[in-house]
MARFIDO-699412 format. One record per residue (C-alpha): residue in three letters; x, y, z. Coordinates in nm, 2 decimals, decimal comma, padded with zeros to 4 digits. Layout:
% MARFIDO-699412
SITE   r     px     py     pz
SITE ALA      X      Y      Z
...
***
This chain:
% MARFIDO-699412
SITE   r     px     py     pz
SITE UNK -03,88 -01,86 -06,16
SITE UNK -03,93 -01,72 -05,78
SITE UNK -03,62 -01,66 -05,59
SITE UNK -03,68 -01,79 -05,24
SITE UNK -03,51 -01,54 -04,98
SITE UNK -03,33 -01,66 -04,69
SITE UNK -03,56 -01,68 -04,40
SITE UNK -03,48 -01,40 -04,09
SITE UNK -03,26 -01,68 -03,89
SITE UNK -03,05 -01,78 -04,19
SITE UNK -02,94 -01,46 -04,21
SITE UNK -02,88 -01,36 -03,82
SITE UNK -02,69 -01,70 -03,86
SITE UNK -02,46 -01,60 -04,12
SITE UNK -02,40 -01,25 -03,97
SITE UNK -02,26 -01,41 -03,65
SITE UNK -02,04 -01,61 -03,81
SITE UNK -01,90 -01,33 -04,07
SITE UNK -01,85 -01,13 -03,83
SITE UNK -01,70 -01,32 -03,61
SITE UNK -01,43 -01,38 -03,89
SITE UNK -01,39 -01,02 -03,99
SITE UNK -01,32 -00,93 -03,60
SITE UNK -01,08 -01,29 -03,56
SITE UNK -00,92 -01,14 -03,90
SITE UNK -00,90 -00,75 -03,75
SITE UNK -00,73 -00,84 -03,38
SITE UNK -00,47 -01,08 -03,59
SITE UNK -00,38 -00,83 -03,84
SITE UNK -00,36 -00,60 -03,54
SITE UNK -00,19 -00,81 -03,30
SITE UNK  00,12 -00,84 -03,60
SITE UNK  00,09 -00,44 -03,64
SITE UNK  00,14 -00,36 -03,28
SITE UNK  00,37 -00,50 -03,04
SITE UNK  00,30 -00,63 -02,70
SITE UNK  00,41 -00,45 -02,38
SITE UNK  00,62 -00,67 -02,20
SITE UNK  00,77 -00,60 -01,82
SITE UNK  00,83 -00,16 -01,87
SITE UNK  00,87 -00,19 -02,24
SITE UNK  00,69  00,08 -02,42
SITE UNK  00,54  00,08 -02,74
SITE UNK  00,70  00,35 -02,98
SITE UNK  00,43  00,62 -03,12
SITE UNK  00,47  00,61 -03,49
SITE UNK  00,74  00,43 -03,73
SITE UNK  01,06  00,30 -03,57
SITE UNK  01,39  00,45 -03,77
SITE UNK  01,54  00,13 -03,89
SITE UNK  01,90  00,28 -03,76
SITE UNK  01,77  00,37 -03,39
SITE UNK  01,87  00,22 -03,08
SITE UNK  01,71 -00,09 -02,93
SITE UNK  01,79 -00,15 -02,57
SITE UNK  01,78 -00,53 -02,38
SITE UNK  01,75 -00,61 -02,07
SITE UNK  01,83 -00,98 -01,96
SITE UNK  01,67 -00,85 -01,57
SITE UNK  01,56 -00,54 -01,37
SITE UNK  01,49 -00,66 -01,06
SITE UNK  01,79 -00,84 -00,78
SITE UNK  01,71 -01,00 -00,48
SITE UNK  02,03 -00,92 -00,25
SITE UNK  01,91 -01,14  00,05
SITE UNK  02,01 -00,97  00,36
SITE UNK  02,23 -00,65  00,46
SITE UNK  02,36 -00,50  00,81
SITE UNK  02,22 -00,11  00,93
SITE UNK  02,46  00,12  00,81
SITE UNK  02,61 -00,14  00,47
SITE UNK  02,65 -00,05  00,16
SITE UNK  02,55 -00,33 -00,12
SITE UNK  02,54 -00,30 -00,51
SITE UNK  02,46 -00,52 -00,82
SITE UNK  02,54 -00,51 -01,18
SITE UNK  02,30 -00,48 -01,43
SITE UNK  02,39 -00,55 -01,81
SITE UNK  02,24 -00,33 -02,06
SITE UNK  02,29 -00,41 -02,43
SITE UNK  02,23 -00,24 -02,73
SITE UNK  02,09 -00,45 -02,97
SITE UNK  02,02 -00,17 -03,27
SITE UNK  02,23 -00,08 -03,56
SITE UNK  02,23  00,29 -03,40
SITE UNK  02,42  00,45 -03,10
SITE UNK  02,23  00,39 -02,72
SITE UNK  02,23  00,76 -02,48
SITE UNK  02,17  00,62 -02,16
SITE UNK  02,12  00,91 -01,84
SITE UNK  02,03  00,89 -01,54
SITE UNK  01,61  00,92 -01,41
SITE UNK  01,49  00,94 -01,05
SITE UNK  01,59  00,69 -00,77
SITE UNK  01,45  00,62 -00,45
SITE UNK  01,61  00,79 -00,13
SITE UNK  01,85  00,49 -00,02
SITE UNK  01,94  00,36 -00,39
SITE UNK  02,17  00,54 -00,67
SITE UNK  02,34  00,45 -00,97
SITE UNK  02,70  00,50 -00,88
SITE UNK  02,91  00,45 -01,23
SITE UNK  02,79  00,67 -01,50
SITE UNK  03,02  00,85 -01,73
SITE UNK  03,06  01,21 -01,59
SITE UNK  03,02  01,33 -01,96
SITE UNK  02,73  01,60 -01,92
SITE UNK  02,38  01,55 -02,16
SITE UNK  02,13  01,81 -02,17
SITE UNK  02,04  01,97 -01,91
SITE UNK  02,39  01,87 -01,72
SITE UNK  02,29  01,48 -01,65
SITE UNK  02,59  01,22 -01,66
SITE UNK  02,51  01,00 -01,94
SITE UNK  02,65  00,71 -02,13
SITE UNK  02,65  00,59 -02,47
SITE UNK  02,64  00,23 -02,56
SITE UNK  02,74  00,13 -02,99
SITE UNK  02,55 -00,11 -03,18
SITE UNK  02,59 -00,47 -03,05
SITE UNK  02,79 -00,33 -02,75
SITE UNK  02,69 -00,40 -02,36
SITE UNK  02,73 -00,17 -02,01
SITE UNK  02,64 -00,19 -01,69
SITE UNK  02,47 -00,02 -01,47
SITE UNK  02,53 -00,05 -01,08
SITE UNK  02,31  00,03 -00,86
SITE UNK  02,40  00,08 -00,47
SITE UNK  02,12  00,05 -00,18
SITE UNK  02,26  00,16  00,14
SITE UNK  02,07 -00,03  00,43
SITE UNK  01,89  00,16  00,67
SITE UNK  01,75  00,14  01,04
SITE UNK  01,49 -00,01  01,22
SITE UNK  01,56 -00,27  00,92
SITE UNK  01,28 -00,50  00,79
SITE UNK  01,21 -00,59  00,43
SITE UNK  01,23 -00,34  00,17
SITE UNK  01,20 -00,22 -00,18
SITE UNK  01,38  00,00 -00,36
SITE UNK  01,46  00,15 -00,74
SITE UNK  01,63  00,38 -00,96
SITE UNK  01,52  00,46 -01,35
SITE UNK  01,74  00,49 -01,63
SITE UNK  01,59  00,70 -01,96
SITE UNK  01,71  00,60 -02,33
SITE UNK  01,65  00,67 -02,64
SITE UNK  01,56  00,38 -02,75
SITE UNK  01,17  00,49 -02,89
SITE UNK  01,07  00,12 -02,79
SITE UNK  01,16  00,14 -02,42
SITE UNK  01,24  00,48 -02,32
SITE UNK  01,28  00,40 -01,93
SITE UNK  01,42  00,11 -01,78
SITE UNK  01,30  00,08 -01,40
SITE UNK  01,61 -00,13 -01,16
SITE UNK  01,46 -00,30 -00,86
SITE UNK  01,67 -00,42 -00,59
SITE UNK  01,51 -00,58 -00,26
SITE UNK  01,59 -00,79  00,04
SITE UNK  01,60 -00,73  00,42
SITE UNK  01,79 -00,54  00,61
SITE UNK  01,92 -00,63  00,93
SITE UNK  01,98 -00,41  01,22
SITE UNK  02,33 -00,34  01,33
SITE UNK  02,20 -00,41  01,70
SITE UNK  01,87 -00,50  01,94
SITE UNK  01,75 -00,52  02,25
SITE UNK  01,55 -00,76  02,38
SITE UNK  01,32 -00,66  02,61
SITE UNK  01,39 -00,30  02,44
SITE UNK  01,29 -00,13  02,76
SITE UNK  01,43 -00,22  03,11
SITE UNK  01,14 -00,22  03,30
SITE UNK  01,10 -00,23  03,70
SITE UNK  00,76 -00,11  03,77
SITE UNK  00,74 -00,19  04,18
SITE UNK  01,04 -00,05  04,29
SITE UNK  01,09  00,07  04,66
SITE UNK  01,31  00,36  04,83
SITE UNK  01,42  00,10  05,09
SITE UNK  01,55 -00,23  04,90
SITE UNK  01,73 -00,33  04,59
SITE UNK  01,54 -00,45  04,30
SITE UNK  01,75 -00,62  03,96
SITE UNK  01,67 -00,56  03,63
SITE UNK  01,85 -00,69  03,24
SITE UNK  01,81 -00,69  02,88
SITE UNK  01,99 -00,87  02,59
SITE UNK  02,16 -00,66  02,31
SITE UNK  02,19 -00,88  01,97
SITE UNK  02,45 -00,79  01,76
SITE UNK  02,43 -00,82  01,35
SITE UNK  02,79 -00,76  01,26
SITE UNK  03,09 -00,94  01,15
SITE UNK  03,30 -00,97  01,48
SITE UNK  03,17 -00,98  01,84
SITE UNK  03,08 -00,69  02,03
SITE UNK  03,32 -00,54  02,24
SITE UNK  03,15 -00,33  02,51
SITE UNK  03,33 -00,01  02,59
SITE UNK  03,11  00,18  02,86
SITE UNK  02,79  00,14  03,02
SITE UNK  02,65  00,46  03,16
SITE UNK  02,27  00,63  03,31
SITE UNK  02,19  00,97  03,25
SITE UNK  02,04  00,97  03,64
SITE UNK  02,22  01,29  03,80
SITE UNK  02,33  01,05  04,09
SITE UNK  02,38  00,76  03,87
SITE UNK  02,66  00,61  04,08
SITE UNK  02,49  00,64  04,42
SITE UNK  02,18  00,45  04,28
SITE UNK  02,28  00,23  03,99
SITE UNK  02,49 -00,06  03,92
SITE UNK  02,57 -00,15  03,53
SITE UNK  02,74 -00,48  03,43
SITE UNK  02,78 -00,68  03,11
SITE UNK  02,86 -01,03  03,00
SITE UNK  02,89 -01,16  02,68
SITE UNK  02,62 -01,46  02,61
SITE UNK  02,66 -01,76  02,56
SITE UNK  02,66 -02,03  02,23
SITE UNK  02,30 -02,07  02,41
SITE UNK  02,14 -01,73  02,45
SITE UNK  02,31 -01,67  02,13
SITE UNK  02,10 -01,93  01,95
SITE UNK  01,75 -01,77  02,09
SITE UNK  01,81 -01,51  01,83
SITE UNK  01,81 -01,61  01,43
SITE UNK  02,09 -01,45  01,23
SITE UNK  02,25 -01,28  01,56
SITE UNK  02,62 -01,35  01,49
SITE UNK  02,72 -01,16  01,90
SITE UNK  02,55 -00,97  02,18
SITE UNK  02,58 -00,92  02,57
SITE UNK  02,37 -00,87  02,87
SITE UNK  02,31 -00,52  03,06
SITE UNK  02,22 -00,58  03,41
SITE UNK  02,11 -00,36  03,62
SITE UNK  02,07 -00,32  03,99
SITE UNK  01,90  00,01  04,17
SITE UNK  01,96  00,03  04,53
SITE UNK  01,79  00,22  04,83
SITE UNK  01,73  00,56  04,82
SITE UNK  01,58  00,61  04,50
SITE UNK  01,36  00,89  04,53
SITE UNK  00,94  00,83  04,54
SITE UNK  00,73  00,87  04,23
SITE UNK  00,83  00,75  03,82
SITE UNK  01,18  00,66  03,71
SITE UNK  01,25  00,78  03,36
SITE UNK  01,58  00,73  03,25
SITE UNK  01,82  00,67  02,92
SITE UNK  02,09  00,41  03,00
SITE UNK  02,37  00,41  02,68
SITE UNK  02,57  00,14  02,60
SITE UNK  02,91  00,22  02,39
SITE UNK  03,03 -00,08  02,20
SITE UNK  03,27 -00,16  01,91
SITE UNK  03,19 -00,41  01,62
SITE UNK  03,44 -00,36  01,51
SITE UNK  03,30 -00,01  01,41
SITE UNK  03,16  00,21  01,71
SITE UNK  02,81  00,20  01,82
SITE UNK  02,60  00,36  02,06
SITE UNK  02,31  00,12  02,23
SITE UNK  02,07  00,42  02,37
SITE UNK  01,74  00,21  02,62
SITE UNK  01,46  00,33  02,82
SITE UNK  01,52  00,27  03,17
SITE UNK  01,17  00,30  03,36
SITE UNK  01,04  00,25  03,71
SITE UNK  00,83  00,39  03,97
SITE UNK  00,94  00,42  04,35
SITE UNK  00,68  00,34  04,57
SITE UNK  00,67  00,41  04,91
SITE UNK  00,47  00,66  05,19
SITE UNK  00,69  00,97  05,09
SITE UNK  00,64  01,18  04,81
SITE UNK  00,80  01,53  04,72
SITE UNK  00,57  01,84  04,45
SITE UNK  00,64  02,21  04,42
SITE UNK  00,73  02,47  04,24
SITE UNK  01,05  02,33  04,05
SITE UNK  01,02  01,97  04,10
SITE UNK  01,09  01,78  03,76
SITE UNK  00,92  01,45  03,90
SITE UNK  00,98  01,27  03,54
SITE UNK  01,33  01,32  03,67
SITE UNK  01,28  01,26  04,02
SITE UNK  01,47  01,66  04,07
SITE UNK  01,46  01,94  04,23
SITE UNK  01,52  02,19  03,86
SITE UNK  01,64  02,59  04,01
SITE UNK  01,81  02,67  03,68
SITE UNK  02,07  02,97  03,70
SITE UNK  02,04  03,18  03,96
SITE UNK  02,22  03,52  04,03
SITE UNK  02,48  03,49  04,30
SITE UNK  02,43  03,84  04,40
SITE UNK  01,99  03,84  04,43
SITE UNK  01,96  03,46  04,56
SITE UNK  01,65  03,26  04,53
SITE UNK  01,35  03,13  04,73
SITE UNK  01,17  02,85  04,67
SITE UNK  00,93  02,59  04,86
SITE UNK  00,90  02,19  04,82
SITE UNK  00,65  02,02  05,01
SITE UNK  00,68  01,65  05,16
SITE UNK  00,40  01,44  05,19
SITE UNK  00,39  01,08  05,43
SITE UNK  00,11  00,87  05,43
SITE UNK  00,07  00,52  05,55
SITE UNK  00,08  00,45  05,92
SITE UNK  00,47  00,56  05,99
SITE UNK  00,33  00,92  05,86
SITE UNK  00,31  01,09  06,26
SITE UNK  00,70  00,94  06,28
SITE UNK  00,79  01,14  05,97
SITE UNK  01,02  01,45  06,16
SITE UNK  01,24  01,54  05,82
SITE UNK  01,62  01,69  05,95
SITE UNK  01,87  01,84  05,67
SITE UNK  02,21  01,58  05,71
SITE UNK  02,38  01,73  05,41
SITE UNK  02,38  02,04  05,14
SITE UNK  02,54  02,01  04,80
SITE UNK  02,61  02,34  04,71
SITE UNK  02,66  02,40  05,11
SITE UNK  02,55  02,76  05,10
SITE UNK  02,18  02,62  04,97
SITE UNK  02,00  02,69  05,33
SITE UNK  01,69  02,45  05,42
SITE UNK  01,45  02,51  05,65
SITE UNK  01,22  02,26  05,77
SITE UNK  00,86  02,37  05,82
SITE UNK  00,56  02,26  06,07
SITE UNK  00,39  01,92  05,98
SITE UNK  00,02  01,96  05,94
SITE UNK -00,24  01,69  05,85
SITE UNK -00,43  01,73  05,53
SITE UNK -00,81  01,67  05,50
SITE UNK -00,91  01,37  05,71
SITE UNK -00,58  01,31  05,89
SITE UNK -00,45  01,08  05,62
SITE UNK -00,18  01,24  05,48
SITE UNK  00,06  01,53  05,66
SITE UNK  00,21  01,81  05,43
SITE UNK  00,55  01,93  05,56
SITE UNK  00,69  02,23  05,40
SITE UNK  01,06  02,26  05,29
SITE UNK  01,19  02,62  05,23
SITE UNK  01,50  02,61  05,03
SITE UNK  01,72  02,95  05,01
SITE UNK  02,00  03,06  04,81
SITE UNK  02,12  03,35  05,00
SITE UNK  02,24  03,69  04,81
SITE UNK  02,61  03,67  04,83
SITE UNK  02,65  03,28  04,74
SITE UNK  02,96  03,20  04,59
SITE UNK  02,92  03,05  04,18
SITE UNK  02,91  02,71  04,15
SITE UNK  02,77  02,47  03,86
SITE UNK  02,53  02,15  03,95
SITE UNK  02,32  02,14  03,61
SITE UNK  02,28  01,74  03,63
SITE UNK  02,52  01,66  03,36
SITE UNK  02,82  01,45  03,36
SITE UNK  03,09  01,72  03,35
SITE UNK  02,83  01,93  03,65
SITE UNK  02,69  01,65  03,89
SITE UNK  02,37  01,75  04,07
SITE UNK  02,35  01,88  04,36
SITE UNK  02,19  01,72  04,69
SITE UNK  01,98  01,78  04,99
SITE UNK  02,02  01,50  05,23
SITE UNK  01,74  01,41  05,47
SITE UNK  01,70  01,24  05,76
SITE UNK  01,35  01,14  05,77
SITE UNK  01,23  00,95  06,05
SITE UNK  01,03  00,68  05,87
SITE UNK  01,14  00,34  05,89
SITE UNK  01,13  00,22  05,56
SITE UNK  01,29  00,50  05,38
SITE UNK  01,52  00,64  05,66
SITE UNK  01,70  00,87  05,43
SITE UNK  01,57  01,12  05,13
SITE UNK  01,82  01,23  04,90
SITE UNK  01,67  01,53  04,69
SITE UNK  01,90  01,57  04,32
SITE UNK  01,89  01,94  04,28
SITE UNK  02,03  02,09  03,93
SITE UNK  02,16  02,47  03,99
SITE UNK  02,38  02,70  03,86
SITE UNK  02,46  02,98  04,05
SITE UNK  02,63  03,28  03,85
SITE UNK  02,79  03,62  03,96
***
């Protein structure tokens, strides 16, 4: 009798579906062979000794919420050993702010504390975050190793936000249109992130003569202004006035704030400006991001020569006629030299020779709080800034 032989379709037919049992039947048998890798846990290479450690972990990862700049935090985490043999737990690598604090100074290999955990026993492991400025959100971890062949690291996570201890708001006191001849006002808000209300302690502006030119005030806010700012729990407001006299050209300064918290804190905020106005002062040793006249130390016994030049515009600029009221040291010797126009008429140069005769007698004005700066004192002639006062930072040895 003939034997009739599947047709080519019959048989691409059955193929599919064999296979597609044989490959159903592989992955199963497969999946029951090999575990899965669930969160860090690692799949051990080879047989598992039936007396080794296993390691649990109920979490690895703490939200904290929020912390203050400067605080310390921590959190538990449990660590059992589920095996019928002993756990070795050491220490691995950490991020820069976070540590595991309570291991068992008992040294492994290599020197590394470690700890060992018995069958069906528990630890924990805490790991501190210290909370760092600006603040912001953040993320950070710390690995422990075992021996567990299953899961031979564990990776911690702690994360949260940190809050800053303090902030300003505007961050920079800015007065952009200032002018030598009238007083202009100025403030900013510090916020405060700490458990008691701020108690100001000193308010102070690294301008050489700070007390001629500057006011500096606080206040504490009020229940209002306090609300503007979410999770602000005190703060006060810096105000600041400037008056006449300032000297033409940009104001750069660094106003510090000392406050307690109760712990101290220093406040450290941009103070800028620019003086307007038809005078202006250049030459060799004029700092004018300083608005001073910079001579460094000079030897009492050679003396020193230098020239500033000051230029007027504007229509006041024929009136400007520049005569030296007052010299701080009082041996600095000022001659004031022949206005001349410059170009078209516009603007008149007028030189300013400033001598420290041979002989001078040491004194110390290095524009610093312990050595106040040092002054020429102008009377200029020009009805909107009447008087220049010129800071001058000097120290004059032997």
């Amino acid at each position: 009798m003939a034997v009739r032989l599947p047709g080519a379709w019959t048989v691409a037919a059955v193929a599919v579906v064999v296979g597609s049992l044989v490959g159903a039947a592989g992955s199963a048998l497969k999946a029951m062979l090999i575990p899965w890798q669930v969160g860090d846990v690692v799949p051990a290479d080879g047989p598992v000794a039936p007396d080794a450690p296993r390691v649990e972990v109920a979490e690895t990862t703490h939200a904290f919420g929020t912390v203050g700049t400067g605080e310390t935090g921590s959190h538990r985490f449990e660590v059992r050993n589920v095996g019928l043999g002993p756990l070795t737990l050491r220490k691995g690598s950490s991020s820069c702010s976070c540590t595991v604090s309570d291991f068992d100074q008992e040294a492994g290999e290599g020197g590394e504390p470690k700890r060992e955990v018995p069958p069906e026993g528990s630890t924990f492991v805490t790991v501190q975050w210290k909370g760092k400025p600006p603040g912001g959100p953040f993320r950070q971890q710390v690995t422990v190793l075992t021996d567990d062949p299953r899961r031979p690291e564990i990776v911690f996570v702690v994360e949260g936000t940190v809050l800053p201890s303090w902030k300003a708001v505007p961050p920079t006191i800015a007065l952009p249109r200032l002018t030598a001849s009238a007083s202009e006002r100025a403030a900013t808000t510090i916020f405060t992130y700490g458990e008691e209300a701020p108690v100001v302690e000193s308010l102070a502006i690294d301008h050489p003569q700070a007390s001629q030119f500057f006011s500096l005030s606080s206040a504490p806010l009020s229940p209002e202004d306090l609300a503007s700012e979410p999770a602000a729990t005190g703060g006060f407001r810096i105000d600041v006035t400037v008056h006449p006299g300032l000297p033409l050209g940009a104001v750069k300064q660094v106003l510090t704030a000392r406050f307690r918290m109760p712990e101290p804190v220093t406040a450290e905020l941009l103070f800028e400006g620019s003086v307007g106005g038809d005078l202006v002062l250049a030459g060799q040793g004029w700092d004018s991001s300083r608005q001073a006249l910079r001579l460094g130390t000079v030897s009492g016994r050679t003396g020193l020569k230098t020239t500033l030049f000051l230029t007027a515009k504007g229509p006041h600029r024929e009136a400007v006629r520049p005569r030296v009221v007052e010299t701080v040291p009082d041996t600095l010797e000022v001659t004031v030299g022949e206005a001349k126009p410059i170009g078209s008429g516009g603007v008149v140069r007028i030189p300013l020779e400033i001598v420290i005769p041979a002989g001078s007698r040491p004194v110390n004005h290095i524009c610093s709080e312990q050595a106040p700066a040092g002054r020429i004192v102008l009377a200029t002639g020009h009805p909107d800034t009447p008087t220049l006062s010129i800071p001058v930072c000097v120290v004059i040895g032997p």
